[in-house]
DSSP file (Angstrom, degrees, kcal/mol; ACC not computed):
  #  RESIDUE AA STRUCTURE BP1 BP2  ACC     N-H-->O    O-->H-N    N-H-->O    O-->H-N    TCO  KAPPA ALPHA  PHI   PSI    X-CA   Y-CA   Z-CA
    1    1 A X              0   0    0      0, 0.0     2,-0.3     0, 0.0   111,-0.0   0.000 360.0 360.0 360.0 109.7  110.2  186.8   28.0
    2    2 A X        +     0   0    0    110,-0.0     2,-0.2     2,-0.0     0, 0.0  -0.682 360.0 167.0 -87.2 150.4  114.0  188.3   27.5
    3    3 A X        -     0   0    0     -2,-0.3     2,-0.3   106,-0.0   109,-0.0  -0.907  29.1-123.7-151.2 153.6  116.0  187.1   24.7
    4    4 A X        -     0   0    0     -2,-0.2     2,-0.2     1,-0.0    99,-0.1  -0.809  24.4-177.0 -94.9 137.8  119.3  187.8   22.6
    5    5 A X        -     0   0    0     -2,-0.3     2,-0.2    28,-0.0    27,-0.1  -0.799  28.5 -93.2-141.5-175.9  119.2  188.2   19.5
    6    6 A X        -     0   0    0     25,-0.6    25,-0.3    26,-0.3     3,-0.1  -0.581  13.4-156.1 -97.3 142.6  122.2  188.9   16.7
    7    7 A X        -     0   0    0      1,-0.2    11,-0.2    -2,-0.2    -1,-0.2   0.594  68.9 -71.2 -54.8 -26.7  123.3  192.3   15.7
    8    8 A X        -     0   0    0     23,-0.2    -1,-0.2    24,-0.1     6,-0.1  -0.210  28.1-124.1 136.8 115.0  124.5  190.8   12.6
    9    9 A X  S    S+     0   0    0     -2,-0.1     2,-0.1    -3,-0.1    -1,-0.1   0.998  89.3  60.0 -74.1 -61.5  127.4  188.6   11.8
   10   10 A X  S >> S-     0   0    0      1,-0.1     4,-4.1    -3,-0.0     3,-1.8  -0.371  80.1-125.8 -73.0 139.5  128.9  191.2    9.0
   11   11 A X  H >> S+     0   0    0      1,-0.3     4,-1.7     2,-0.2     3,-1.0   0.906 121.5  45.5 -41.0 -72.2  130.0  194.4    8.9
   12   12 A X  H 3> S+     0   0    0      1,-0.3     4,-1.0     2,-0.2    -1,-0.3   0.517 113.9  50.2 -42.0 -28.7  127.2  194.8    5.9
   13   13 A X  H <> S+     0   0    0     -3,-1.8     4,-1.7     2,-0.2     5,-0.3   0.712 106.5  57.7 -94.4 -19.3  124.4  192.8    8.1
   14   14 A X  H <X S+     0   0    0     -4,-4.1     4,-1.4    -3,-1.0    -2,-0.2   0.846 109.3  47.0 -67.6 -31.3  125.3  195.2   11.2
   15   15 A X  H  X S+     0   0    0     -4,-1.7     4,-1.9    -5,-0.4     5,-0.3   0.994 110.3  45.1 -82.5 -48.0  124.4  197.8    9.1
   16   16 A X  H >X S+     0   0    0     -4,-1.0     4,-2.5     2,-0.2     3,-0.9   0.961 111.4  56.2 -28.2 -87.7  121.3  196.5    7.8
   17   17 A X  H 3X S+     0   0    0     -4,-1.7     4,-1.9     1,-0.2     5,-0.3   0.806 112.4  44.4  16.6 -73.2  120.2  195.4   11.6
   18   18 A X  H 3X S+     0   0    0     -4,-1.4     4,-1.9    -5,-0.3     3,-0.4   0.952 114.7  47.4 -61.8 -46.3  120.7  199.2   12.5
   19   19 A X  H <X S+     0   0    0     -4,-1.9     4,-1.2    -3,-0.9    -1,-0.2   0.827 120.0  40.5 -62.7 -32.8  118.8  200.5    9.3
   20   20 A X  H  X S+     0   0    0     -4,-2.5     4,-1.4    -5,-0.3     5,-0.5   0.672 111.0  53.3 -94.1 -17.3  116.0  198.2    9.9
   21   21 A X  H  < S+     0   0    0     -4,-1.9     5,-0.3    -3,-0.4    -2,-0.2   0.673 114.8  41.4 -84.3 -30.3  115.9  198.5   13.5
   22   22 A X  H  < S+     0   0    0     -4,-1.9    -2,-0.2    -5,-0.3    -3,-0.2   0.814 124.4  44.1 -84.2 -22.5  115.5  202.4   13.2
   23   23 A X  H  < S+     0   0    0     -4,-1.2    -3,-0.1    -5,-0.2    -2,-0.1   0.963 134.5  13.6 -73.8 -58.7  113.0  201.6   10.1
   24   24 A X  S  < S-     0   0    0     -4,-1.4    -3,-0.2     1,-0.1    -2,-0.1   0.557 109.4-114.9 -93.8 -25.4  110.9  198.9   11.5
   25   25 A X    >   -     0   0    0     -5,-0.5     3,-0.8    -4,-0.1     4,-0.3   0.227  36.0 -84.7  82.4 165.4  111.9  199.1   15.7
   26   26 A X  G >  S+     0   0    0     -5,-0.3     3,-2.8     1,-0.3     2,-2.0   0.972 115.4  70.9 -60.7 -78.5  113.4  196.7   17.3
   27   27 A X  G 3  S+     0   0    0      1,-0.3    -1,-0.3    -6,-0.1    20,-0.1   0.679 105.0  33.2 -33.5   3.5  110.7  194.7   18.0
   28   28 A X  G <  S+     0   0    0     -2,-2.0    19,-1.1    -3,-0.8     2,-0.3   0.413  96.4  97.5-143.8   4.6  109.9  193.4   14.9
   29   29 A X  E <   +A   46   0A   0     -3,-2.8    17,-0.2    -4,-0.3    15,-0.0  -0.732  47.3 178.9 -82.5 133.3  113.2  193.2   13.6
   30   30 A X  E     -A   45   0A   0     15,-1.3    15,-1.2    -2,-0.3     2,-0.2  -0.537  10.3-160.0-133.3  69.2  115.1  189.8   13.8
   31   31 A X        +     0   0    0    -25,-0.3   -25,-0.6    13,-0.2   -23,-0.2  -0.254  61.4   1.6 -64.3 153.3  118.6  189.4   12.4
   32   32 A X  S    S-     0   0    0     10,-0.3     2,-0.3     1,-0.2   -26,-0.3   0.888  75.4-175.1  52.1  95.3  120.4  186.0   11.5
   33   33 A X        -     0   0    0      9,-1.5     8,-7.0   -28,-0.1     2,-0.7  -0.930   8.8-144.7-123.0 150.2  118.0  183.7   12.1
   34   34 A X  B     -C  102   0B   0     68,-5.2    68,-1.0    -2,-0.3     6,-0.2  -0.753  23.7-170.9-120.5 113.2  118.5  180.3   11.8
   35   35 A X  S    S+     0   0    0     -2,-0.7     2,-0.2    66,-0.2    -1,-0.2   0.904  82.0   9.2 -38.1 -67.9  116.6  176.7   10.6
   36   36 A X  S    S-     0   0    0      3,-0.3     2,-0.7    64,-0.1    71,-0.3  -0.492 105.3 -68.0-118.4 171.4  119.1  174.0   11.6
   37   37 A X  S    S+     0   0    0      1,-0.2    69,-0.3    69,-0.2    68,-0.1  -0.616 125.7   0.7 -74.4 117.8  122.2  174.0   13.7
   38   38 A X  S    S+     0   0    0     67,-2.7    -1,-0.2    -2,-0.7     2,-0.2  -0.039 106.3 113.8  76.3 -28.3  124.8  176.2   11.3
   39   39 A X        -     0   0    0     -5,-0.1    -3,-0.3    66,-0.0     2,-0.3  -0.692  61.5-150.0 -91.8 130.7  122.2  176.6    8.9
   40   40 A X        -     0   0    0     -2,-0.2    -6,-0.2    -6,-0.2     3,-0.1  -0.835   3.5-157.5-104.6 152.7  121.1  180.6    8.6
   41   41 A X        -     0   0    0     -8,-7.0     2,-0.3     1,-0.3    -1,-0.2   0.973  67.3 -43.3 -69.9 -97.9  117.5  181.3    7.7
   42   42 A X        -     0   0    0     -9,-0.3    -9,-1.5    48,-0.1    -1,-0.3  -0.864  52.7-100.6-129.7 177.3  118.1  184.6    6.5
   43   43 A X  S    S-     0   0    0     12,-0.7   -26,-0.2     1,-0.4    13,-0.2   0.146 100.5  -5.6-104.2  20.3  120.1  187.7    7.3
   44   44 A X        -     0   0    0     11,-0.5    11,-2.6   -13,-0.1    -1,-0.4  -0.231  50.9-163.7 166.4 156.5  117.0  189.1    8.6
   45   45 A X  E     -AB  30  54A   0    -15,-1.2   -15,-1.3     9,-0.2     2,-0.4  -0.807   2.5-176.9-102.9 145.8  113.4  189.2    9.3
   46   46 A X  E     -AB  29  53A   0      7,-1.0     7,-3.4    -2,-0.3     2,-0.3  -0.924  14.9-177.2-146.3 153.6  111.0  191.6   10.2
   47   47 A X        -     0   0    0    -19,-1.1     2,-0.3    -2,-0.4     5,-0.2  -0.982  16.8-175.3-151.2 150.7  107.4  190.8   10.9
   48   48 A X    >   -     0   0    0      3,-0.5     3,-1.2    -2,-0.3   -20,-0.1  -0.953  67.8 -53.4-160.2  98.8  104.5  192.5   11.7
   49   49 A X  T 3  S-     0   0    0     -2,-0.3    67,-0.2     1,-0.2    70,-0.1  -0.322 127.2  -9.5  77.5-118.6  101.4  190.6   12.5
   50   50 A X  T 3  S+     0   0    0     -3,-0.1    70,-1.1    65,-0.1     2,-0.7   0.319 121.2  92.8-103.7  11.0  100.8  188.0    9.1
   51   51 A X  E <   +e  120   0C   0     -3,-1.2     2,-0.6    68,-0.2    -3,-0.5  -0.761  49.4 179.2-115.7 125.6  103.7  189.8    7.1
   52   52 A X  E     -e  121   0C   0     68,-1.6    70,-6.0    -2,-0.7     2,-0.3  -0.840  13.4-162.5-113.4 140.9  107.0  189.1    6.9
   53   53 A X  E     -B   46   0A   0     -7,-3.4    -7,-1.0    -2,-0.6     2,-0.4  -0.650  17.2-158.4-108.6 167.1  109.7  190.8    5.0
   54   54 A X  E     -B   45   0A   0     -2,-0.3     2,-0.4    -9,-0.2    70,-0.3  -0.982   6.7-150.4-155.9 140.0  112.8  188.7    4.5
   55   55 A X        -     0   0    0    -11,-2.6   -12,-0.7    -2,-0.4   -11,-0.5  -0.827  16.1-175.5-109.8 146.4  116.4  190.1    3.7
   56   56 A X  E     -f  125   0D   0     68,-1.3    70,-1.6    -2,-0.4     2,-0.4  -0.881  10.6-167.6-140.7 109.6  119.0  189.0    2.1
   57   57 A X  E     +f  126   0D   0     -2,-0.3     2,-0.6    68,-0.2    70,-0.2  -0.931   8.5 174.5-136.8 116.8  122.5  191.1    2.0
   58   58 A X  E     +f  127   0D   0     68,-2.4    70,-1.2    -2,-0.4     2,-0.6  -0.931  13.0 178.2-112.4 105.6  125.2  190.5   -0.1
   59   59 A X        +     0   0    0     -2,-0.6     2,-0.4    68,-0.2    70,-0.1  -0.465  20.2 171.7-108.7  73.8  128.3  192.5   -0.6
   60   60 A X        -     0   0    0     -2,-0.6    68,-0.1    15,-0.1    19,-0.1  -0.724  38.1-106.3 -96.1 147.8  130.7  190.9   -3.1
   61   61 A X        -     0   0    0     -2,-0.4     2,-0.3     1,-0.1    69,-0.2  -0.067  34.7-126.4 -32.5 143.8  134.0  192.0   -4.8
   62   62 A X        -     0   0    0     67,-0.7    -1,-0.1    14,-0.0    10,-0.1  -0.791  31.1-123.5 -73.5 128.5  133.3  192.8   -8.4
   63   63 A X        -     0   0    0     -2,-0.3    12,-0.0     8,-0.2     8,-0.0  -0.597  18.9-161.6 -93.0 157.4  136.0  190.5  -10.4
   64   64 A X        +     0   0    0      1,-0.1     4,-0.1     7,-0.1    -1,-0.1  -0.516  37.6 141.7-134.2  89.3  138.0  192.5  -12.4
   65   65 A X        -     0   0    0      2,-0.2    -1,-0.1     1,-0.1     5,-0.1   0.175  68.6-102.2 -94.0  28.5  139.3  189.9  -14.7
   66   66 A X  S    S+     0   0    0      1,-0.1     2,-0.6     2,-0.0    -1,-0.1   0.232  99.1  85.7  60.0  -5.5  139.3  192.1  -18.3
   67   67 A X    >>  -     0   0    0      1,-0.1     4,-1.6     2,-0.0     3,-1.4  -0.842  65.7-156.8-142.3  93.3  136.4  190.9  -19.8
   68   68 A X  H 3> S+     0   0    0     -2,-0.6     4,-3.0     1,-0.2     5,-0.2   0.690  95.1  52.5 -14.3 -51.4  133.2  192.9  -18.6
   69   69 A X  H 3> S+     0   0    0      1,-0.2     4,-0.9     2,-0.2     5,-0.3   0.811 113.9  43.0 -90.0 -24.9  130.8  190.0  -19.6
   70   70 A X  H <4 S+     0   0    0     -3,-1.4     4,-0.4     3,-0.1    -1,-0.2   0.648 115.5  46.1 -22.6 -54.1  132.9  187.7  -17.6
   71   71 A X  H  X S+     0   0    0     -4,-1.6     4,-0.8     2,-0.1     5,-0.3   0.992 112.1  51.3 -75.2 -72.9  133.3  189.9  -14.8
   72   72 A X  H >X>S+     0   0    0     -4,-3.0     3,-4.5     1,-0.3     4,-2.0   0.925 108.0  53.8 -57.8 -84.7  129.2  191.0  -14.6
   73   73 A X  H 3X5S+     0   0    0     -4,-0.9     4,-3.5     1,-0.2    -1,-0.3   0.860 108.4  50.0 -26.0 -54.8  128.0  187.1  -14.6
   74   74 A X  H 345S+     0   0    0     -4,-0.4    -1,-0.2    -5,-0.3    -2,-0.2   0.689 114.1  44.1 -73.7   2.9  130.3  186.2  -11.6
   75   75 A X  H XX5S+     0   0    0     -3,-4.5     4,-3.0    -4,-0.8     3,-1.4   0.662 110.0  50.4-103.4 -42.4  129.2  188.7   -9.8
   76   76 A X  H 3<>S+     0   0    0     -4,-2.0     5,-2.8    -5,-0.3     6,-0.4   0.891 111.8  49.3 -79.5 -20.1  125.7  188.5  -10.4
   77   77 A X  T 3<<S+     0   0    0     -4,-3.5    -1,-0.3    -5,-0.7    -3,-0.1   0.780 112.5  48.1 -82.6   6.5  125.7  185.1   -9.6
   78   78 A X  T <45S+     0   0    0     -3,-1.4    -2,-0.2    -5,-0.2    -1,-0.1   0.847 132.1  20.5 -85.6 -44.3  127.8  185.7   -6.1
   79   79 A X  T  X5S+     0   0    0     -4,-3.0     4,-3.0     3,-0.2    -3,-0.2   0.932 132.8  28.8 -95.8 -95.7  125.4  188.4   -5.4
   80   80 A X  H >>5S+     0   0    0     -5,-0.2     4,-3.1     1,-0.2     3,-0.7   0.896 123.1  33.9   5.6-111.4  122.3  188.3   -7.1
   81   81 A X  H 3><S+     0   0    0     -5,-2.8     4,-1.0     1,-0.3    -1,-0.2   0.850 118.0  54.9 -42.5 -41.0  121.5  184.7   -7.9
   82   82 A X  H 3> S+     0   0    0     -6,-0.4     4,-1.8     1,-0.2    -1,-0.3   0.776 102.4  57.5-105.3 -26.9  122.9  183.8   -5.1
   83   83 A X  H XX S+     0   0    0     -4,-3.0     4,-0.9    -3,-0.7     3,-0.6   0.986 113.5  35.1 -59.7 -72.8  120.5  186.4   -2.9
   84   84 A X  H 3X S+     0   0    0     -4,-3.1     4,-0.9     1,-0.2     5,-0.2   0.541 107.2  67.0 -92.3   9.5  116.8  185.0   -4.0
   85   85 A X  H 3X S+     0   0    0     -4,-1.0     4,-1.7    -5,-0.4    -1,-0.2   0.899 115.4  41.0 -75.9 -43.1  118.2  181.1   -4.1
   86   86 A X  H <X S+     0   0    0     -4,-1.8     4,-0.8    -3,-0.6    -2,-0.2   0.669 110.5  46.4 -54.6 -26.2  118.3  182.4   -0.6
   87   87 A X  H  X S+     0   0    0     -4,-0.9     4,-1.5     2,-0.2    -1,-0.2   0.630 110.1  56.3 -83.2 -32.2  115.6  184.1   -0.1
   88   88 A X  H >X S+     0   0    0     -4,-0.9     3,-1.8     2,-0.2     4,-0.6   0.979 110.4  46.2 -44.9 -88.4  113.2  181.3   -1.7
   89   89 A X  H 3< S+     0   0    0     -4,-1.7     4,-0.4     1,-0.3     5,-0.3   0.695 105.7  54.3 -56.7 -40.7  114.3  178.9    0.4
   90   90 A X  H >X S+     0   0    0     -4,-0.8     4,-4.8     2,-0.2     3,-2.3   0.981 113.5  57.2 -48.0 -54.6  114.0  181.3    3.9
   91   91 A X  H <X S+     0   0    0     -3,-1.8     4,-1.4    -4,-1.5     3,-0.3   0.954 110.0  34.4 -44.6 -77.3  110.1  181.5    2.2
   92   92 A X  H 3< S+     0   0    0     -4,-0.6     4,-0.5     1,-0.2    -1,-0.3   0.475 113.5  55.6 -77.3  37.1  109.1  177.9    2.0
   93   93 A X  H <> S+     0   0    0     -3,-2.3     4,-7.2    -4,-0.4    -1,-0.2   0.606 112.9  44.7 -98.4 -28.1  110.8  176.7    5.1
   94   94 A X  H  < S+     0   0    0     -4,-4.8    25,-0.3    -3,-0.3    -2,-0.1   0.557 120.6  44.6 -82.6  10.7  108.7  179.8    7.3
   95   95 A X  T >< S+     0   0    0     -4,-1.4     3,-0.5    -5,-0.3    -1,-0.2   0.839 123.2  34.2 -90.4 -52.3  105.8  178.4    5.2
   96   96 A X  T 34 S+     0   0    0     -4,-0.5    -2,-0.2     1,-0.2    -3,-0.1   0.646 139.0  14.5 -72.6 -43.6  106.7  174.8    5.9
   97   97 A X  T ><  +     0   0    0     -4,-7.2     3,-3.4     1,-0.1    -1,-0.2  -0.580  66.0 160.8-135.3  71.7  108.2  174.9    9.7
   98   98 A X  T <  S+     0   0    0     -3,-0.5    17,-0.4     1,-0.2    -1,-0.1   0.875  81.7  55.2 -61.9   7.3  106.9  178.4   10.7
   99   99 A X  T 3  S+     0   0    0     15,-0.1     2,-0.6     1,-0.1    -1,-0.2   0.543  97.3  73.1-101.7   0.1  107.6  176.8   14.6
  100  100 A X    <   +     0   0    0     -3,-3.4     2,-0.1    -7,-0.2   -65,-0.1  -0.995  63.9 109.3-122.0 126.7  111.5  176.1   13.4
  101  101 A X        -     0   0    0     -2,-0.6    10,-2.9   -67,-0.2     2,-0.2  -0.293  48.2-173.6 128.2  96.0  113.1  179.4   13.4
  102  102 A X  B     -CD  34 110B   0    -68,-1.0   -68,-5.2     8,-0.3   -61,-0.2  -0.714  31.4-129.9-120.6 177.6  115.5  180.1   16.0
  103  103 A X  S    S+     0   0    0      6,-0.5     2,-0.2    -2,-0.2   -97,-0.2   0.655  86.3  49.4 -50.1 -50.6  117.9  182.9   17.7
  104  104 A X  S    S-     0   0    0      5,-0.6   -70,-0.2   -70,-0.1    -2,-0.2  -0.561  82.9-116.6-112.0 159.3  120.9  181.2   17.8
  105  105 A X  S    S+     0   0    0     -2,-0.2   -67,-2.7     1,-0.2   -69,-0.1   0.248 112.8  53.6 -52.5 -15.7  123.2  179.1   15.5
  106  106 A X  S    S-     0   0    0    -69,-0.3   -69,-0.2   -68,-0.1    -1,-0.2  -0.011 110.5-121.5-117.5   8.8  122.8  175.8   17.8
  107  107 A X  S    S+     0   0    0    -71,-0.3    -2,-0.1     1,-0.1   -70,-0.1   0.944  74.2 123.4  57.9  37.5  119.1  176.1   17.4
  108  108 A X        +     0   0    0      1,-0.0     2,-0.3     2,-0.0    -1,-0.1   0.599  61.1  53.5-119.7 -22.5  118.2  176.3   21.2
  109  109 A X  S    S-     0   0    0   -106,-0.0    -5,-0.6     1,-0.0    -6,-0.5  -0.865  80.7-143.3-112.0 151.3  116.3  179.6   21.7
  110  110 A X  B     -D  102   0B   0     -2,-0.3    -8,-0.3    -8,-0.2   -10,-0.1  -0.834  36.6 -83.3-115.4 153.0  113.2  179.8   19.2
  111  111 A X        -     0   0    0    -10,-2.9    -1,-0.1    -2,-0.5     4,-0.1  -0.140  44.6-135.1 -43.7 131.7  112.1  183.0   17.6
  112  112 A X  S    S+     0   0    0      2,-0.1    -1,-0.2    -3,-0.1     2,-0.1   0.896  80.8  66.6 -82.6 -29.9  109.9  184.3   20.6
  113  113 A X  S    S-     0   0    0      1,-0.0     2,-0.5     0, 0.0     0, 0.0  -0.474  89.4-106.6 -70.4 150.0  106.7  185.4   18.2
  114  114 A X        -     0   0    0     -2,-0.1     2,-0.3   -15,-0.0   -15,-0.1  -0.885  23.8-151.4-101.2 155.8  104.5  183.1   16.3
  115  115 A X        -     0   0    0     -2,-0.5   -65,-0.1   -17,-0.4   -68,-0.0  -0.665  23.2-123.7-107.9 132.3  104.9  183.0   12.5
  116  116 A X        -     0   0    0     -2,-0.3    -1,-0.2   -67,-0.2   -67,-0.0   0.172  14.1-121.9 -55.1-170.8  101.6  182.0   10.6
  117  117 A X  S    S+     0   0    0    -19,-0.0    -1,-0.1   -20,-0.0   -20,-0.1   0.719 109.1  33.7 -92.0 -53.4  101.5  179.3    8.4
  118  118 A X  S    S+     0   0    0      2,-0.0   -23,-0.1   -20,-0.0     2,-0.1  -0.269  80.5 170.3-111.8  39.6  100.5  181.3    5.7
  119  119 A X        -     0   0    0    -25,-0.3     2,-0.4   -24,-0.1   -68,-0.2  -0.259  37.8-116.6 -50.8 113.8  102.2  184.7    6.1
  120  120 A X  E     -e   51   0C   0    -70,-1.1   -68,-1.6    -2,-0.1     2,-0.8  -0.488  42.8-142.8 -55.2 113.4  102.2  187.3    3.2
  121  121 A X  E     -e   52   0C   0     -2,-0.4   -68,-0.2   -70,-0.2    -1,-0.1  -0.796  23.5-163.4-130.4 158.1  105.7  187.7    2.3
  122  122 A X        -     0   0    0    -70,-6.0     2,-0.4    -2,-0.8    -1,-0.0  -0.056  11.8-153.7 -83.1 166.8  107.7  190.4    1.3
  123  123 A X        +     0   0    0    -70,-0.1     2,-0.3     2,-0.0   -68,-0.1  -0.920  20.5 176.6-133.3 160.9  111.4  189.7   -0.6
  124  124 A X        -     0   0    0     -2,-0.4   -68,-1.3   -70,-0.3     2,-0.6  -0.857  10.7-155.2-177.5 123.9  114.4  192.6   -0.3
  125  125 A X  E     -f   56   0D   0     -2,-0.3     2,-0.6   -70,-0.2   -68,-0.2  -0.818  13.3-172.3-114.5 138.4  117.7  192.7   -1.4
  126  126 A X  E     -f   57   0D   0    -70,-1.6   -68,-2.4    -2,-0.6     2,-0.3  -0.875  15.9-172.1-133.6 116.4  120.9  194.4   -0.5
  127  127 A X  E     +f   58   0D   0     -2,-0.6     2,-0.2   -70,-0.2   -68,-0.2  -0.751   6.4 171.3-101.0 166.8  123.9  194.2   -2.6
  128  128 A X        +     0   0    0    -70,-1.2    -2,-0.0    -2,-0.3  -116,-0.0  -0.891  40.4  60.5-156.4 104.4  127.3  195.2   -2.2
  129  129 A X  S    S+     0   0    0     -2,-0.2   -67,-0.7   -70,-0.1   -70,-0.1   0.666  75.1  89.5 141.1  -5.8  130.6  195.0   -3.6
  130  130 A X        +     0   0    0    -69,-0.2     3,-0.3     2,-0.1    12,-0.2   0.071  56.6 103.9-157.3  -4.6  130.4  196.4   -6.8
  131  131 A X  S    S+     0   0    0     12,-0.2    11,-0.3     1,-0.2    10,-0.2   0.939  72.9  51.2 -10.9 -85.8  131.0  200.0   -6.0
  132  132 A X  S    S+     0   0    0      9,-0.1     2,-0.4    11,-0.1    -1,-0.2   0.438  79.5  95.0 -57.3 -28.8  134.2  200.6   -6.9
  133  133 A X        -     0   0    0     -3,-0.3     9,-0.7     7,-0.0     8,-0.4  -0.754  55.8-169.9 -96.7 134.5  134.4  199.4  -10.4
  134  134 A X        -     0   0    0     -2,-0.4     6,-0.2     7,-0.2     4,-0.1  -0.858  24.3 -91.1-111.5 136.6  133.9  202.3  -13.3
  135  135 A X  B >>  -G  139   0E   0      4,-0.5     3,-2.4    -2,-0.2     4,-0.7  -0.287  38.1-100.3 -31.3 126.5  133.5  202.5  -16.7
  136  136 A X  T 34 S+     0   0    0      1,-0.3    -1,-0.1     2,-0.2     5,-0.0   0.640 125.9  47.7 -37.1 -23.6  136.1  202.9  -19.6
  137  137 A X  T 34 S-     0   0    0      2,-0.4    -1,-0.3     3,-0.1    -2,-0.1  -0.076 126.3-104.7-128.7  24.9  135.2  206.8  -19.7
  138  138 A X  T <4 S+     0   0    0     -3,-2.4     2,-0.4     1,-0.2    -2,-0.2   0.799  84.5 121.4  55.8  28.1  135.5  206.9  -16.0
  139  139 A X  B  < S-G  135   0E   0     -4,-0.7    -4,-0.5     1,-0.1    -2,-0.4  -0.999  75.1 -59.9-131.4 144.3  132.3  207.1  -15.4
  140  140 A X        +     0   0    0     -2,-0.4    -6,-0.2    -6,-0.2     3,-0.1   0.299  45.0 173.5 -10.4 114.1  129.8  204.5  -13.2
  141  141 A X        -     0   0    0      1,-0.8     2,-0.3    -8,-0.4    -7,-0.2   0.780  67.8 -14.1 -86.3 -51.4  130.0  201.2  -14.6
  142  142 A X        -     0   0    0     -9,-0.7    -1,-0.8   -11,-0.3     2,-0.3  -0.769  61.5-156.9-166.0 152.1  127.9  199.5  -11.9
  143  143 A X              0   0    0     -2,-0.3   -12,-0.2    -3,-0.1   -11,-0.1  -0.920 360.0 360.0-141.3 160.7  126.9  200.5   -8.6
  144  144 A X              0   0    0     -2,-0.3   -13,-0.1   -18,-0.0   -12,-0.1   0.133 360.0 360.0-175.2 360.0  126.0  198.4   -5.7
């Protein structure tokens, strides 16, 4: 059975893709997988027999609006927070519809393995974005 499947909509998920595709091989590797039509699953899977890992990669700007405690909360909710509300959800819908998981963005090609019901799964995060901003004394404030 051939199918295409996504390199990665973002600069930051093309690299993930590549890292996970040399990590895990291709074959078990899935990026941008999707639920519904427009709706993405997550910005990748990989599975291997009744485990699934699930990815989430998020690179946002760091605000730099003068006030640290300001700045850290709106980032960690871009990034963060905003990473395992995704990654929850990815969980129970491949507990809930493991048979609804497609390729594509329109929903027409379906993930070519099946996904258990009850698949042990793993959670993983990549953040991003948050580099660049240092500390008063020049030194690493955050790193990301």
């Amino acid at each position: 059975m051939r199918f295409r499947r996504s390199e990665g909509l973002t600069s930051s998920e093309q690299v993930l893709a590549e890292f996970c595709d040399k990590s895990f091989l291709k074959l078990w590797t899935y990026p941008n997988l999707f639920r519904k039509p427009g709706k993405e699953l997550a910005d990748l899977l990989v599975v291997f027999g009744n485990d699934v890992i699930i990815f989430s990669d998020k690179s946002c700007g760091y605000p730099n609006t003068g006030d640290a405690d300001l700045d850290w909360s709106r980032w960690y909710r871009r990034s963060i927070a905003d990473s395992v509300h995704q990654i929850a959800k990815a969980e129970r819908w491949i507990r809930s519809f493991p048979d609804k998981v497609f390729l594509d963005g329109k929903c027409i090609e379906k993930l070519p393995i099946i996904l258990q019901r009850y698949a042990c799964t793993s959670h993983l995060r990549r953040l991003g974005g948050a580099r660049s901003r240092r500390g008063r004394n020049g030194d690493a404030g955050v790193e990301g």
